[in-house]
Backbone of each chain as ProteinMPNN parsed JSONL, in Angstrom:
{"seq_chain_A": "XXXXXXXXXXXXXXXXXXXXXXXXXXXXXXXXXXXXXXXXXXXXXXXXXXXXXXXXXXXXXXXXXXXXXXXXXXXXXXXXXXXXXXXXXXXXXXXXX", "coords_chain_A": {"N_chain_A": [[36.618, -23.356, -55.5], [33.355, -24.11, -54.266], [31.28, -26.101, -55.883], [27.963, -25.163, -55.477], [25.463, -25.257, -57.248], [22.035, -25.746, -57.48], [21.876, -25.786, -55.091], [20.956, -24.391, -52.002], [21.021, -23.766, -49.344], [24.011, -24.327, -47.146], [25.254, -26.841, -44.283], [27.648, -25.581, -41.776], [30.184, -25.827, -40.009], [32.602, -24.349, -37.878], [35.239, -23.628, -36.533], [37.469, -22.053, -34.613], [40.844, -20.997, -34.295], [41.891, -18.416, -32.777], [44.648, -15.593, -32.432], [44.608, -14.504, -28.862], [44.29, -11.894, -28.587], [42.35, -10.769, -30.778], [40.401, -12.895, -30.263], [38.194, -12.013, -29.575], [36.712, -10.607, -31.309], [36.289, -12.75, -33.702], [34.617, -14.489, -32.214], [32.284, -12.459, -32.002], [31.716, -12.115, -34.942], [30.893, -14.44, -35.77], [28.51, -15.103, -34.547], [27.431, -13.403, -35.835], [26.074, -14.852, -37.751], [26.339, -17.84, -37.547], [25.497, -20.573, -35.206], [26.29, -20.731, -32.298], [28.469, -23.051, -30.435], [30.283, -23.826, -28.35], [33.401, -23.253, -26.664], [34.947, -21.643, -28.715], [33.784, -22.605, -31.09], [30.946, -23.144, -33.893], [28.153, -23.752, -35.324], [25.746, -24.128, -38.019], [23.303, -24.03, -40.391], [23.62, -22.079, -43.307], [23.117, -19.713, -45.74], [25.064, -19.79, -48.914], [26.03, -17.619, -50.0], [25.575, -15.978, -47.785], [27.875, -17.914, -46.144], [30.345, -16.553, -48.096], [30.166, -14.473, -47.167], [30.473, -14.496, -43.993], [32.973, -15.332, -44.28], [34.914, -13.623, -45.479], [34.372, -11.52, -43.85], [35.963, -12.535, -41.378], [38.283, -12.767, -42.564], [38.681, -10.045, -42.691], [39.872, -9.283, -40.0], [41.304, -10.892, -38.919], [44.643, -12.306, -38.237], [46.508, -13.518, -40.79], [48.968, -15.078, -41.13], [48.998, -16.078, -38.417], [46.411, -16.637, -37.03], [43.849, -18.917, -37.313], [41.33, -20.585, -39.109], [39.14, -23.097, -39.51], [36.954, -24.395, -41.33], [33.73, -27.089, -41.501], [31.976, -28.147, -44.553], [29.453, -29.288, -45.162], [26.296, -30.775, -47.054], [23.323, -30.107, -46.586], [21.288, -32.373, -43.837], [23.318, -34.1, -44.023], [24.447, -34.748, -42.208], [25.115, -37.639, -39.779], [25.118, -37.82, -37.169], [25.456, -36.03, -33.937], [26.901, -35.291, -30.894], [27.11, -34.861, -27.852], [29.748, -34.789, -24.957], [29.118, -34.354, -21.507], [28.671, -31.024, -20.026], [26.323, -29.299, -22.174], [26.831, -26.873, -23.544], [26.319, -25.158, -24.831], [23.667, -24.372, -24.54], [23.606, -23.774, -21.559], [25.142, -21.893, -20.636], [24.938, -18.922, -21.961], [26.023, -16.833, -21.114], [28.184, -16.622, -21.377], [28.538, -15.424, -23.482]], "CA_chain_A": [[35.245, -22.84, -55.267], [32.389, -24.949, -54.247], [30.203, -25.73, -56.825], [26.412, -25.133, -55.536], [24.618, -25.191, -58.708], [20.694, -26.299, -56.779], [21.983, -25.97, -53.452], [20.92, -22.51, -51.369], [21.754, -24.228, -47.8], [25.251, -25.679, -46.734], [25.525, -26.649, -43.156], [28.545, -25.249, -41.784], [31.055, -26.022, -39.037], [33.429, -23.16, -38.129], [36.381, -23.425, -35.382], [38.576, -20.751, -35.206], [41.947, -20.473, -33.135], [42.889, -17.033, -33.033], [45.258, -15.13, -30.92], [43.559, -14.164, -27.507], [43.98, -10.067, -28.937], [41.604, -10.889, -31.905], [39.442, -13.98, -30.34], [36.392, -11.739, -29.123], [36.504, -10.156, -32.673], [35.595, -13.838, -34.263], [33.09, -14.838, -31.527], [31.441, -11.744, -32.628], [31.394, -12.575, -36.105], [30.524, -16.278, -35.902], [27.531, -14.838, -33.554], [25.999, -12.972, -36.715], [25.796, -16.237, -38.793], [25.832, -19.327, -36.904], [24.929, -20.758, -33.65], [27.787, -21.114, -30.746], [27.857, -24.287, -29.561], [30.877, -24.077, -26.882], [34.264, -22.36, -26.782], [35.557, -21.632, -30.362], [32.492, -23.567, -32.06], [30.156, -22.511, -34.025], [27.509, -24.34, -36.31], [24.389, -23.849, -38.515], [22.689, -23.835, -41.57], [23.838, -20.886, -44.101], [23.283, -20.062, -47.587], [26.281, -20.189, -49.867], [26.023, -16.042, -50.192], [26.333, -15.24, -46.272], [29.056, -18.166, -45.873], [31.089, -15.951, -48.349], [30.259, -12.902, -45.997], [31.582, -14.877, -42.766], [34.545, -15.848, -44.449], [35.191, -12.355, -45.962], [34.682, -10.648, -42.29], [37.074, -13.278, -40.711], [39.502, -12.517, -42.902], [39.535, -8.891, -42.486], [39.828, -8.847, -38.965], [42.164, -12.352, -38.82], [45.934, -11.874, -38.613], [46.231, -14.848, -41.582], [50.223, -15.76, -40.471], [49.218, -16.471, -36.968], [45.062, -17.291, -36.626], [43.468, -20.157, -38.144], [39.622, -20.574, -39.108], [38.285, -24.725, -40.198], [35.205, -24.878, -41.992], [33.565, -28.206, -42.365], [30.929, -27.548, -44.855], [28.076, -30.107, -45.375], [25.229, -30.771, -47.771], [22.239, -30.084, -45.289], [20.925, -33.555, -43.467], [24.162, -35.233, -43.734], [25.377, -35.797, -40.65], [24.584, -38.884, -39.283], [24.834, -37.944, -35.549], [25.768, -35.517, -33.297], [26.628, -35.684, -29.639], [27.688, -33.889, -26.38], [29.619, -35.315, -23.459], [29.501, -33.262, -20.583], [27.927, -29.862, -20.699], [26.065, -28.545, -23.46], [27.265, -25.145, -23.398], [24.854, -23.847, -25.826], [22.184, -24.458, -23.881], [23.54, -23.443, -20.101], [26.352, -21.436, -21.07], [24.971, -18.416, -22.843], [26.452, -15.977, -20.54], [30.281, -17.112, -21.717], [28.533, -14.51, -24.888]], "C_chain_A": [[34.271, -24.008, -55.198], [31.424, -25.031, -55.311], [28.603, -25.86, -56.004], [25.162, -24.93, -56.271], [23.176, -26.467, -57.982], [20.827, -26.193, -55.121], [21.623, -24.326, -52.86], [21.477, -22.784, -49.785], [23.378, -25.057, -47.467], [24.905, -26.184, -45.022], [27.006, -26.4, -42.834], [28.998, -25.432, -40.291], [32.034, -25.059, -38.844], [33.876, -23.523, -36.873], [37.312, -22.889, -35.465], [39.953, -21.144, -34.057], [42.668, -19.311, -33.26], [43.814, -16.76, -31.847], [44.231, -14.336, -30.122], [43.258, -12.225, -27.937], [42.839, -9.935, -29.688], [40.324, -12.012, -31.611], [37.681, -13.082, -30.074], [35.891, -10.897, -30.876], [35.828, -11.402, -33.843], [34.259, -14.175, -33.608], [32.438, -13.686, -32.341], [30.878, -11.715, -34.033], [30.818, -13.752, -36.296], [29.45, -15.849, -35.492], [26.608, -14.607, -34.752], [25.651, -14.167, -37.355], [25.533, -17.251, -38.626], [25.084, -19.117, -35.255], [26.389, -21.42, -32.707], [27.353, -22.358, -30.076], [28.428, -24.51, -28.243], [32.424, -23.289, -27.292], [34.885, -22.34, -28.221], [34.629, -22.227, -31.672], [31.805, -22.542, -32.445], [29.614, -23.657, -35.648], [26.418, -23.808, -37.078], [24.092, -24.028, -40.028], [22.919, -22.585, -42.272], [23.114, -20.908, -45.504], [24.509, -19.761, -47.9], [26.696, -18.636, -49.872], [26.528, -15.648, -48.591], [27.792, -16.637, -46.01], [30.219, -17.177, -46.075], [31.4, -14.712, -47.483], [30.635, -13.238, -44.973], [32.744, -14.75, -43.13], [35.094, -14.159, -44.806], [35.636, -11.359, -44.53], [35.929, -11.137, -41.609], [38.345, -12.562, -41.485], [40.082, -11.022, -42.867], [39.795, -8.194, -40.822], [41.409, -9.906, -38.093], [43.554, -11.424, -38.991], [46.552, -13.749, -39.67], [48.083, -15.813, -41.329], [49.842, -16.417, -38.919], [47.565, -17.164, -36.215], [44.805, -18.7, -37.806], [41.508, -20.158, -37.965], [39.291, -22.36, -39.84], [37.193, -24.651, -40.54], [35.136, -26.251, -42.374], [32.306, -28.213, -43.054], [30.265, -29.302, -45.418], [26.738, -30.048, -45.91], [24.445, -30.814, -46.387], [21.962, -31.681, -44.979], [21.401, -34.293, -43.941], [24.729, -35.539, -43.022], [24.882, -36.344, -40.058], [24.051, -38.736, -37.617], [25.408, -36.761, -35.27], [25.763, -35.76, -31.916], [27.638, -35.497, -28.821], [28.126, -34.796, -25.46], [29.859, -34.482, -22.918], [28.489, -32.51, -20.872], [27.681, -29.653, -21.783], [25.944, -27.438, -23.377], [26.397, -24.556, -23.797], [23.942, -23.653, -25.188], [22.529, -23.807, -22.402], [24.412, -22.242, -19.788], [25.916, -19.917, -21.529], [25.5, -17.04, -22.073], [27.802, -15.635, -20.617], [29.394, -15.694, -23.367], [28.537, -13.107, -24.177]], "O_chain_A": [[34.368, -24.877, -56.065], [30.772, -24.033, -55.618], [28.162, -27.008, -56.072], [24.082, -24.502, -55.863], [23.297, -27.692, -57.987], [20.022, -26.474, -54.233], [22.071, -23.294, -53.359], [22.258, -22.032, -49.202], [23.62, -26.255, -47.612], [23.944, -25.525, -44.626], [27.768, -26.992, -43.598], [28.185, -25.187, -39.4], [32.519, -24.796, -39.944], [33.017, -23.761, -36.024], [38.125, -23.127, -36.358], [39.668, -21.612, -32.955], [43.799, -19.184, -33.73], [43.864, -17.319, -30.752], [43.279, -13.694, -30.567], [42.284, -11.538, -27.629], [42.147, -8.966, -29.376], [39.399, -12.117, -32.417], [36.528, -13.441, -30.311], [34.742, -10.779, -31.304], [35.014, -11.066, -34.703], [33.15, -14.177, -34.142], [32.025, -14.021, -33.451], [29.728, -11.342, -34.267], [30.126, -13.854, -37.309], [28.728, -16.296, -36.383], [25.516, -15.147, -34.928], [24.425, -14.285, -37.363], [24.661, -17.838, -39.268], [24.541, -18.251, -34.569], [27.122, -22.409, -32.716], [26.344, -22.642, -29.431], [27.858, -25.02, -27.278], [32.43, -22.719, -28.382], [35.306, -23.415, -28.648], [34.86, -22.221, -32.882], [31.767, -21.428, -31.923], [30.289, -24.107, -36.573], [26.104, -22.71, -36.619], [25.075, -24.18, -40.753], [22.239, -21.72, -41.72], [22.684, -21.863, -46.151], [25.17, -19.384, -46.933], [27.906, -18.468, -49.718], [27.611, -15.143, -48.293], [28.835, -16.104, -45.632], [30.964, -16.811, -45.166], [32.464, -14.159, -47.202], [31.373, -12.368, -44.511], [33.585, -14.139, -42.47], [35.847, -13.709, -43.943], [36.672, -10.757, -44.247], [36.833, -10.366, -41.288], [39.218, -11.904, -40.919], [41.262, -10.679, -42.95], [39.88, -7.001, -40.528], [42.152, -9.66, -37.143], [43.675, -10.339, -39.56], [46.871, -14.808, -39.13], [48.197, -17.037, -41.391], [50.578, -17.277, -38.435], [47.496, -17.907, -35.236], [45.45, -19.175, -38.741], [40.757, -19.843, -37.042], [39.321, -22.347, -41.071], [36.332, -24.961, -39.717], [35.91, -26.781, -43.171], [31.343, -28.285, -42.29], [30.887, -30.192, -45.998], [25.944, -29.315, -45.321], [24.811, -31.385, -45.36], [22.399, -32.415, -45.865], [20.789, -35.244, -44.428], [25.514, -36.488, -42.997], [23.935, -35.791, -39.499], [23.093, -39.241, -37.033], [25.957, -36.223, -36.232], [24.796, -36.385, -31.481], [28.804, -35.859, -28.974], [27.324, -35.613, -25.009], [30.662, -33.652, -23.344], [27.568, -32.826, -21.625], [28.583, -29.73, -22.617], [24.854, -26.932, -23.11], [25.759, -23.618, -23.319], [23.325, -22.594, -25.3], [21.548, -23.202, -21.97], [24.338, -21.681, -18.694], [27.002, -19.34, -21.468], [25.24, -16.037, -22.738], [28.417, -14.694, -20.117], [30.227, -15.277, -24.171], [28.535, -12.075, -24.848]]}, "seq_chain_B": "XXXXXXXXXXXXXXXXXXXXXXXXXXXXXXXXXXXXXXXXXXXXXXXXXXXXXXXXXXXXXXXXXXXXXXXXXXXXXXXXXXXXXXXXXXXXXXXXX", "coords_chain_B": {"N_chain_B": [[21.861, -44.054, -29.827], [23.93, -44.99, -32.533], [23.143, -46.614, -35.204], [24.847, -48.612, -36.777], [25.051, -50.595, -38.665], [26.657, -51.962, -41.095], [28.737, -50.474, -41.389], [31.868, -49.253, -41.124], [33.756, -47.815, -40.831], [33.863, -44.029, -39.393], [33.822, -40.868, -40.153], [34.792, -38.44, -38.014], [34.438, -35.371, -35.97], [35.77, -34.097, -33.849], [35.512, -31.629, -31.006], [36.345, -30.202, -27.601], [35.964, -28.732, -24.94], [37.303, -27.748, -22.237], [38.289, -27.351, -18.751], [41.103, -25.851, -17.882], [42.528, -27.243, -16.001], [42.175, -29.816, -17.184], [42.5, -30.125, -19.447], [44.947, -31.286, -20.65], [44.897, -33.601, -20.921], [42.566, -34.706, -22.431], [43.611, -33.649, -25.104], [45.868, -35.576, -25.409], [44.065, -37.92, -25.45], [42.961, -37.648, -27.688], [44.452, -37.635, -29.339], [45.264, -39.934, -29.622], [43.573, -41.509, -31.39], [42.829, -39.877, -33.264], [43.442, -36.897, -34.981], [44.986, -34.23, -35.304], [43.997, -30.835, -35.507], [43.608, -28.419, -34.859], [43.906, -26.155, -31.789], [42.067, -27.529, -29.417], [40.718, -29.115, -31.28], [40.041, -32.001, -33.547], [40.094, -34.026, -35.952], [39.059, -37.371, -37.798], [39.261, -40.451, -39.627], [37.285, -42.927, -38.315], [37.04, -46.323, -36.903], [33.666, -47.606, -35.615], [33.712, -49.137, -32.752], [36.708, -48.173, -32.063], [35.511, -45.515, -31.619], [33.453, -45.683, -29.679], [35.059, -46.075, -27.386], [37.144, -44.194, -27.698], [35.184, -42.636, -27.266], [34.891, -43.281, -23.975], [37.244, -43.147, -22.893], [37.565, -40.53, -22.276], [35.255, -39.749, -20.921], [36.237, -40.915, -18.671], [38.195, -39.057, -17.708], [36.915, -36.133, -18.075], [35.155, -33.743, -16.777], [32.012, -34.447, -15.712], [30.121, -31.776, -15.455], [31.419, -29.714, -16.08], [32.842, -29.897, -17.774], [33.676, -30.004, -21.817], [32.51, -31.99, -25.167], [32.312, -31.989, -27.99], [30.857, -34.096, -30.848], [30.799, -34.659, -34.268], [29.408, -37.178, -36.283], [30.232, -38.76, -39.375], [28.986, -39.69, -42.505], [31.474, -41.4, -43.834], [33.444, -39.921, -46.49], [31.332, -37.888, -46.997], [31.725, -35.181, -46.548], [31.012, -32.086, -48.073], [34.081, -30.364, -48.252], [36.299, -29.287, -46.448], [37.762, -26.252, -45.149], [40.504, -24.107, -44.887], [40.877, -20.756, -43.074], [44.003, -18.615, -42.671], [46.506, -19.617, -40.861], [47.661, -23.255, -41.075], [47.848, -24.893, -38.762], [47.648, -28.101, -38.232], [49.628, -29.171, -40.007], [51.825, -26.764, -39.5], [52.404, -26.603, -36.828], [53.38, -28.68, -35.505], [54.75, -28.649, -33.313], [53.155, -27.663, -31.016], [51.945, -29.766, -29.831]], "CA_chain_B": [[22.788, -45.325, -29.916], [23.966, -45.033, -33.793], [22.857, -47.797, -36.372], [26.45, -48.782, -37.699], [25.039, -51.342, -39.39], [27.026, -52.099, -42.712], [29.369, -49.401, -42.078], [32.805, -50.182, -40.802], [34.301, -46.661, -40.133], [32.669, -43.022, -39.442], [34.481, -39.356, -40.117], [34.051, -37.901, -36.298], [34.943, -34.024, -35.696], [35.822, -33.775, -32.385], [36.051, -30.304, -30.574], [36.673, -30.142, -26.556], [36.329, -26.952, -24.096], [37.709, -28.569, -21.165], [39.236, -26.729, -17.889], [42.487, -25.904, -18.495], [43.714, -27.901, -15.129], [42.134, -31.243, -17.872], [42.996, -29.963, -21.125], [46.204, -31.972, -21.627], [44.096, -35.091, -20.816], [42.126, -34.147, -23.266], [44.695, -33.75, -26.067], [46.747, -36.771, -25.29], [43.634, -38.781, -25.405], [42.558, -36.888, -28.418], [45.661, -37.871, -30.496], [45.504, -41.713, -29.614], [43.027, -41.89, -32.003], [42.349, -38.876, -34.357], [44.187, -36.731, -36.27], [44.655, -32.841, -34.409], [43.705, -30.377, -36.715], [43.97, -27.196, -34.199], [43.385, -25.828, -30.748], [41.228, -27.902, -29.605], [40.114, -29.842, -32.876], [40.661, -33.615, -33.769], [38.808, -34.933, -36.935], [39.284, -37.996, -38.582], [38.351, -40.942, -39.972], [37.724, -44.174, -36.93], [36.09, -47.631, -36.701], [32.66, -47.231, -34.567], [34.656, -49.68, -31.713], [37.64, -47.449, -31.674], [34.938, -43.927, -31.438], [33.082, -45.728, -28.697], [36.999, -46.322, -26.816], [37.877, -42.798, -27.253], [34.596, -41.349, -25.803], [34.655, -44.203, -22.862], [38.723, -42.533, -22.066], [37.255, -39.108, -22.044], [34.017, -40.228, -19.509], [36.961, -40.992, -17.605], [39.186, -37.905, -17.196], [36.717, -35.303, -17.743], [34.215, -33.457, -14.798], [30.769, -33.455, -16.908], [29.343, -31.158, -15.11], [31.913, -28.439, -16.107], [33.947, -29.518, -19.384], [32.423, -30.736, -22.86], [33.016, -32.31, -26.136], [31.294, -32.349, -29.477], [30.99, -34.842, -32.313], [29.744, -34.588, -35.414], [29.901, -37.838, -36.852], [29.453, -38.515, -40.786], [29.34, -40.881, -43.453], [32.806, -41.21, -44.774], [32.977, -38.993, -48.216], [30.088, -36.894, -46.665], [31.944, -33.462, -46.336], [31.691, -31.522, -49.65], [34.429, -29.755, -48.447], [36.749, -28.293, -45.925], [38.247, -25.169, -45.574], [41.162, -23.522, -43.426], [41.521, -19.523, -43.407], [44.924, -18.482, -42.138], [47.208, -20.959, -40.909], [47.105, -25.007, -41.078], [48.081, -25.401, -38.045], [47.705, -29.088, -38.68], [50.659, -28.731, -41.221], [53.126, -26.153, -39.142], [52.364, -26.153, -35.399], [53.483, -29.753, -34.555], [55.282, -28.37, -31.334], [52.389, -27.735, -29.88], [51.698, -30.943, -29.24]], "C_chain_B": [[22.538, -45.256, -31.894], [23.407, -46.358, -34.539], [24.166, -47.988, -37.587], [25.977, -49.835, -38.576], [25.545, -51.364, -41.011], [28.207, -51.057, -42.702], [30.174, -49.183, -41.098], [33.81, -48.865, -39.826], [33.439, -45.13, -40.355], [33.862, -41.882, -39.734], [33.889, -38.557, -38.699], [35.145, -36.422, -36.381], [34.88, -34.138, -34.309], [36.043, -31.951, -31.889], [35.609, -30.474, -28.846], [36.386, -28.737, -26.11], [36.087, -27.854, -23.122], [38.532, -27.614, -20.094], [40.343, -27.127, -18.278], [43.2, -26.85, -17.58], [43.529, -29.641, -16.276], [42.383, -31.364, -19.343], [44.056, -30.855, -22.094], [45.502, -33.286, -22.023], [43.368, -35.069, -22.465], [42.759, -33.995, -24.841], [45.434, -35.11, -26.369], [45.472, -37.75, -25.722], [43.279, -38.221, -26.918], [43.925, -37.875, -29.884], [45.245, -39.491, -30.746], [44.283, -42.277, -30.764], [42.169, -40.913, -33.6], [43.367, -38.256, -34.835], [44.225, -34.725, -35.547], [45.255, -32.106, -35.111], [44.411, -28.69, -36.145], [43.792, -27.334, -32.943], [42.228, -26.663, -30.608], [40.064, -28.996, -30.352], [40.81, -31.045, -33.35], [39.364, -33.647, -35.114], [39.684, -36.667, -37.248], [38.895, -39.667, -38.74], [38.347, -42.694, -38.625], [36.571, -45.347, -37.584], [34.91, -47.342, -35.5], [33.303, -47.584, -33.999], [35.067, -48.5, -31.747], [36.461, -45.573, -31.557], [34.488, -44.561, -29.763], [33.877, -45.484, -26.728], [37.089, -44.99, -26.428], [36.308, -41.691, -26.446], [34.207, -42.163, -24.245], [36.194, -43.578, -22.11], [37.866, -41.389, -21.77], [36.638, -39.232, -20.854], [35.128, -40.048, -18.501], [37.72, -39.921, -16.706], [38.792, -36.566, -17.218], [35.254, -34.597, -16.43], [32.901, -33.258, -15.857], [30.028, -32.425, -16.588], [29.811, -29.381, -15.202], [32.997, -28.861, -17.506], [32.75, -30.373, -20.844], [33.176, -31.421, -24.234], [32.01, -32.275, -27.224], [31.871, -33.115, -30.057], [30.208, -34.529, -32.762], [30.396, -35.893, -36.149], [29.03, -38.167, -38.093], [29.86, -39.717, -41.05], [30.801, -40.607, -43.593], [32.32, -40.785, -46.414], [32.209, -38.264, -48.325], [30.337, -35.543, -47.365], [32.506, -33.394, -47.413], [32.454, -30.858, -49.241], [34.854, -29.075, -47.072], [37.842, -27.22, -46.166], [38.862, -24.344, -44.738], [40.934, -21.808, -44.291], [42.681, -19.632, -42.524], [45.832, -19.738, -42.426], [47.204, -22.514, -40.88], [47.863, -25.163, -40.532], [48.85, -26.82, -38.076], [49.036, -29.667, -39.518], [52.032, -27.752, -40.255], [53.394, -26.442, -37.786], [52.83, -27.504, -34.772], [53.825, -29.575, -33.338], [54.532, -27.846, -30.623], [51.645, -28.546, -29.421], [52.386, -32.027, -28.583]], "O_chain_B": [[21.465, -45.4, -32.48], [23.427, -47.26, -33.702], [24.305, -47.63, -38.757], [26.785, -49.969, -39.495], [24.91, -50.868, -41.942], [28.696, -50.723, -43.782], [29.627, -48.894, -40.034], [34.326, -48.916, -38.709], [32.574, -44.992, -41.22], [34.98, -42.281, -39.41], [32.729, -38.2, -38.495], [36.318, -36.428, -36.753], [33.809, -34.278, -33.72], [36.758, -31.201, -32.555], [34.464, -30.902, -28.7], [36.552, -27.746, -26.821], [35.1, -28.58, -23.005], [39.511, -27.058, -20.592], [40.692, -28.186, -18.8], [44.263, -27.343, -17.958], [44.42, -30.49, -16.252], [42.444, -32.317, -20.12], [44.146, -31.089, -23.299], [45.524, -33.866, -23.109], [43.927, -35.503, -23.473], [42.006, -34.386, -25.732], [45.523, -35.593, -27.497], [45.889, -38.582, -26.528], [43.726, -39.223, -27.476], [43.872, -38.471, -30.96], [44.991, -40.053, -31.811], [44.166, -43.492, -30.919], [41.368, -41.218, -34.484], [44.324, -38.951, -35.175], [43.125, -34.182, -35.447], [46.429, -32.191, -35.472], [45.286, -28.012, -36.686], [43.508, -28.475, -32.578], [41.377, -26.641, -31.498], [38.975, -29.444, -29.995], [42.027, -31.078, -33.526], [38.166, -33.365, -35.104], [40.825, -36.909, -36.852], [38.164, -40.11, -37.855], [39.358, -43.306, -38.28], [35.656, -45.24, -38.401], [35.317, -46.839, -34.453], [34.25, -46.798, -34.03], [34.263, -47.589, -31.547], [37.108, -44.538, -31.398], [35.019, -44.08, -28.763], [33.518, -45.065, -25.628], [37.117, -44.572, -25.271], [36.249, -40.732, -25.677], [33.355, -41.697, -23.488], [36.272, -43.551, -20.882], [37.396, -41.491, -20.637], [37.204, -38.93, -19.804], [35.052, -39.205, -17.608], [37.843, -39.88, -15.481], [39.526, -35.695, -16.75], [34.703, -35.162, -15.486], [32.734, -32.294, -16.603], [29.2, -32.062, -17.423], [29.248, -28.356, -14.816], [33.775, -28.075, -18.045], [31.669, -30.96, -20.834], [34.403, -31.353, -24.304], [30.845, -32.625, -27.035], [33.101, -33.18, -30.074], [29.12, -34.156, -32.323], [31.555, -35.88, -36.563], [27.808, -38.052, -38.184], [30.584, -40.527, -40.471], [31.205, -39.456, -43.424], [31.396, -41.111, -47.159], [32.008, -37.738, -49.42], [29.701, -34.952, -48.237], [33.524, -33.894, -47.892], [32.003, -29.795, -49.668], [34.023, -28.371, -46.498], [38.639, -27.234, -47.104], [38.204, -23.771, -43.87], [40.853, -21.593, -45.5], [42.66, -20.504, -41.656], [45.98, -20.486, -43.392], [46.121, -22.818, -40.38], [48.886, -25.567, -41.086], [50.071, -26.959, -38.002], [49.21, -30.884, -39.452], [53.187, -28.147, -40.411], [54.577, -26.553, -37.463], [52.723, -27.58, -33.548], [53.353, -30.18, -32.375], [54.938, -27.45, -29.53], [50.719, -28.258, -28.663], [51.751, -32.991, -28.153]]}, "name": "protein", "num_of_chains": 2, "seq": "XXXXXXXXXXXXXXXXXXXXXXXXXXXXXXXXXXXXXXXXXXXXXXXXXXXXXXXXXXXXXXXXXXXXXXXXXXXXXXXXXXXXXXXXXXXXXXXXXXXXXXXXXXXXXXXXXXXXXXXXXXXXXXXXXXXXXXXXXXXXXXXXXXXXXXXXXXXXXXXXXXXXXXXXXXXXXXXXXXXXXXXXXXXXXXXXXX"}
């Protein structure tokens, strides 16, 4: 368990690989919570309370032998950089939702 | 243009959505220097040089005007914390690479 004892924000990283039967079932979930950045992505700022409620949904919709979900969770304004080559989906893209 | 100053190697998340006819490209180049986590997904930890390398191959083999890549690059020791649901890939799936 994470300890967040002062913290109410994580930033959160989420990439899922599900099977193709179950993938529009994650997009849809990732949708309520984060922000889509490009196929299987999804980033944003949470609190510690709705993370648990992503992860909770994922898992009851996930087949847990055969999908996979990565969280990389981050104290807010620690990542040094970010940065796109190519398209930035998020931005031109929003019709792939 | 980052400010590496003093600081020798970075933690880089990579994630790709690349046409499938450039996807392998994509992978193969992906390995030569990271660490492939899932579908898609490379993290791990590089020398600025060797990040600049692997997104100067990519420039090369993908179409920017139709595939993409993200980084998120961190301090090293940044991320309080990742977190698979399901399977770890990373861990069973070697043959799909």
């Amino acid at each position: 368990m994470l300890n967040c004892a002062g913290r109410d924000n994580v930033f959160v990283i989420m990439a899922y690989d599900f099977n193709e039967k179950r993938v529009q079932k994650a997009l849809k979930i990732g949708r309520k919570y984060l922000t889509w950045v490009q196929n299987s992505l999804f980033e944003g700022e949470i609190t510690f309370a709705k993370f648990e409620k992503l992860k909770a949904e994922l898992k009851r919709v996930m087949d847990e032998s055969e999908d996979s979900v990565k969280f990389y969770i981050l104290e807010s304004g620690k990542i040094l950089k970010s940065e796109i080559l190519g398209v930035d989906k998020s931005q031109t893209t929003g019709f792939f939702l």
